[in-house]
C-alpha positions as CSV (number, residue, x, y, z in Angstrom):
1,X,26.6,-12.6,11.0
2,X,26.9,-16.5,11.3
3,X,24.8,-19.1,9.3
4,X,25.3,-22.5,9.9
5,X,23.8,-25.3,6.9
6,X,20.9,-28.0,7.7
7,X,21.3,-30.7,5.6
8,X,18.5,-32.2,4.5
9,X,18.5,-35.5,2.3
10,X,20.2,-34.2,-1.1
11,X,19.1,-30.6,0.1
12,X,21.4,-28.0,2.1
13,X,19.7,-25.0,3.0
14,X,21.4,-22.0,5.2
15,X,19.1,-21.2,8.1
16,X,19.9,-17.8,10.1
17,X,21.7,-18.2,13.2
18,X,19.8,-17.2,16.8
19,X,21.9,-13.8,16.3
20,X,21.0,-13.6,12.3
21,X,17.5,-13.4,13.8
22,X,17.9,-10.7,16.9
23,X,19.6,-8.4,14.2
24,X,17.1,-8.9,11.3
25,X,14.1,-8.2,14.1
26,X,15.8,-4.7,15.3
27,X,16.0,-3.7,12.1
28,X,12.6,-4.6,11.1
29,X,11.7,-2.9,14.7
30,X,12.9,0.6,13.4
31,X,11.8,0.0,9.9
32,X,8.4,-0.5,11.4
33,X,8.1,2.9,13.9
34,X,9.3,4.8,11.0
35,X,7.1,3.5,8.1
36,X,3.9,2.7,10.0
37,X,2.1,6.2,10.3
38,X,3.0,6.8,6.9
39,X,1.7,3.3,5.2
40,X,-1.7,3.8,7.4
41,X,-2.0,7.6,6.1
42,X,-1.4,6.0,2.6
43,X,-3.7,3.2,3.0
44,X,-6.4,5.8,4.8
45,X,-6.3,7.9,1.5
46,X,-6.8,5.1,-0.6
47,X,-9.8,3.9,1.6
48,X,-12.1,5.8,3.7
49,X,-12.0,4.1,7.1
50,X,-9.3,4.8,9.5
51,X,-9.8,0.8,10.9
52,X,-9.8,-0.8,7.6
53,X,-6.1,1.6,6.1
54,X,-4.7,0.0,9.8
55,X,-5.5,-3.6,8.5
56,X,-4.1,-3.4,5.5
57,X,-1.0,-1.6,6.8
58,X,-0.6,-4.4,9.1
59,X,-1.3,-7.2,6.6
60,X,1.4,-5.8,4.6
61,X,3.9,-5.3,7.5
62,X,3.3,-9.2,8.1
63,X,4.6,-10.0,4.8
64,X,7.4,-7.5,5.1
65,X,8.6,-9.4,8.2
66,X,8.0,-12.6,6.1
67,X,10.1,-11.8,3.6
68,X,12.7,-9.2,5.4
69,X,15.8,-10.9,5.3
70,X,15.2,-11.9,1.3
71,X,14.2,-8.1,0.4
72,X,16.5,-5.4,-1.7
73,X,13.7,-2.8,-1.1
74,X,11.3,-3.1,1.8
75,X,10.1,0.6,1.5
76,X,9.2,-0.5,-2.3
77,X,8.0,-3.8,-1.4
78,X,5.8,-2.3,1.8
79,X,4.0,0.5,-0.6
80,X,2.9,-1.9,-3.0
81,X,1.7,-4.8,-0.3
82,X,-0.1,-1.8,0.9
83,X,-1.6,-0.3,-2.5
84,X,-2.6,-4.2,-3.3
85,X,-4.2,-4.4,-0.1
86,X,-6.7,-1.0,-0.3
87,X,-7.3,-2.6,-3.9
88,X,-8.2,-5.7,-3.1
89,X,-10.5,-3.9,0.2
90,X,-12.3,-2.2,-2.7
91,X,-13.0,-4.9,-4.5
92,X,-14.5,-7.0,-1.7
93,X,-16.8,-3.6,-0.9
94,X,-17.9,-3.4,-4.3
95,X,-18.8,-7.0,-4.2
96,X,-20.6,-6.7,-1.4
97,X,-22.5,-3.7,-2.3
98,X,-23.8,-5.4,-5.6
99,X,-25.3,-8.1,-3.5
100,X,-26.6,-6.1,-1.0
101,X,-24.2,-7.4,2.0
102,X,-22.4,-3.9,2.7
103,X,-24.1,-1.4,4.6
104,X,-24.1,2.3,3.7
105,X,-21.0,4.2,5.4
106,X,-21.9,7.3,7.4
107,X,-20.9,10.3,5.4
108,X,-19.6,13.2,8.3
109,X,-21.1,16.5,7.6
110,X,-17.5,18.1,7.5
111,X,-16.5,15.8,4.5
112,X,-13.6,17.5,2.5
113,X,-14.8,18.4,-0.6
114,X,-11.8,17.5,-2.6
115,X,-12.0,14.1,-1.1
116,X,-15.3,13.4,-2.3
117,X,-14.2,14.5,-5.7
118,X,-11.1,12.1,-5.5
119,X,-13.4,9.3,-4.9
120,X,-15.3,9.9,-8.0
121,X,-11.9,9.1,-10.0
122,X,-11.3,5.3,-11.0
123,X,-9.8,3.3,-8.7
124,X,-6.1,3.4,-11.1
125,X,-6.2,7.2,-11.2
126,X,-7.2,7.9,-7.9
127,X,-4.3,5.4,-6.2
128,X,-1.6,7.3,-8.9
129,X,-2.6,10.7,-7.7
130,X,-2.1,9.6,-3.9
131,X,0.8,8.0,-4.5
132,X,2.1,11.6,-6.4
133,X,1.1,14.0,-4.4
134,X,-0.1,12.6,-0.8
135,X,3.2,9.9,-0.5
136,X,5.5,11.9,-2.6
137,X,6.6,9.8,-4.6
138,X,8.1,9.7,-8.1
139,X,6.6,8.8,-11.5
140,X,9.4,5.7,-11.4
141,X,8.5,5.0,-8.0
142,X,4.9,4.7,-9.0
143,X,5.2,3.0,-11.8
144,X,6.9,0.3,-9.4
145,X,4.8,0.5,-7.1
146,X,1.5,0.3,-9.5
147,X,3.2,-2.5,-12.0
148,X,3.0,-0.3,-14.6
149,X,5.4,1.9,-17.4
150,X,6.3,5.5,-16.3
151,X,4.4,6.7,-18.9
152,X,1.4,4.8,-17.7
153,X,1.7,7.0,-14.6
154,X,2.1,10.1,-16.3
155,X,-0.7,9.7,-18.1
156,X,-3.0,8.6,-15.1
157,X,-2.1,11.8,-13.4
158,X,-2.8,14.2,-15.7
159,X,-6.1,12.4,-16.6
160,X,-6.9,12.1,-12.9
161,X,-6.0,16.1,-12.6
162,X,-8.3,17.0,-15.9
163,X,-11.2,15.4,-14.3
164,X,-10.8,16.7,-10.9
165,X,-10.6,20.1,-11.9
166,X,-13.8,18.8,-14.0
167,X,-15.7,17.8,-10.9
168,X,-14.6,20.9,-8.9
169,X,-15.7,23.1,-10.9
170,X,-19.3,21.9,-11.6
C-alpha cells in the first residue's frame, strides 16, 4: 500500500492513499458481516430490547471504522465498545426510572425464566457470565474486555453462578 506525506507547517503526517482507503473499507466490509449478528446477540443479552442491543452494536461499529486502520485487535476492541455501550444504556435507564422518565417495559408472558434470574445479578456479574458462557469467551479475554484482572473474572463468575443457582432454586 502507498502513503504519500502532507506537510503541514513543522508537522508531517502520513495520510492513506485513495487505494489505502478502498482496502481498509473491504476489510472492514467482511469484518462487519461476520461480527454483526454476533455483537447485537451480545449486546441483546446484556439488554432486553432487540432495538436498543442494534444501537449499541452500531455505535460501536462506528468507532471500529474510526479507528480501523490504527487497531491491533478489532474483535477485542468491538466487544468492549459494545459491553461499554449496554453499560452505559443501563445507566441512562436507571436514571430515568429514578426520576420517573422511563416507562415500564412490557414483560412477554413466555419470559425465560433463567433470563429473569440473570437480570437479578449486578450489572458486573451479569455482563462476566454473558461474556463466559453466551460469547464464549475466555477468562483473559474477559478480563480485557471488562478492564479488569483475570482473577476479578473468575471470581465474578462463580459468584454470579452461586446466586443463580440461589434464585432458581427458590
Amino acid at each position: 500500500m502507498g502513503t504519500f506525506v502532507a506537510v503541514n507547517g513543522d508537522r508531517a503526517s502520513t495520510l492513506p492513499t485513495v487505494l489505502d482507503r478502498q482496502v481498509i473499507a473491504v476489510d472492514f466490509d467482511d469484518f462487519y458481516r461476520a461480527e454483526y449478528a454476533p455483537m447485537v446477540r451480545l449486546a441483546r443479552a446484556l439488554l432486553d430490547t432487540s432495538e436498543s442491543a442494534e444501537e449499541i452494536a452500531q455505535d460501536a461499529f462506528a468507532r471500529v471504522f474510526e479507528r480501523w486502520d490504527r487497531l491491533d485487535s478489532p474483535g477485542g476492541y468491538l466487544r468492549t465498545a459494545v459491553v461499554n455501550g449496554a453499560r452505559s444504556e443501563l445507566r441512562k435507564r436507571e436514571v430515568r426510572r429514578r426520576v420517573g422518565l422511563g416507562h415500564p417495559r412490557p414483560v412477554p408472558a413466555e419470559r425465560d425464566y433463567l433470563l429473569d434470574a440473570l437480570d437479578s445479578l449486578p450489572p458486573k456479574r451479569k455482563t462476566a457470565l454473558v461474556l463466559r458462557f453466551y460469547a464464549g469467551l475466555s477468562e483473559r479475554e474477559i478480563a480485557e474486555t471488562m478492564g479488569v484482572r483475570p482473577g476479578t473474572v473468575k471470581s465474578m463468575v462463580s459468584r454470579g453462578l452461586a446466586q443463580l443457582r440461589e434464585v432458581i432454586e427458590q
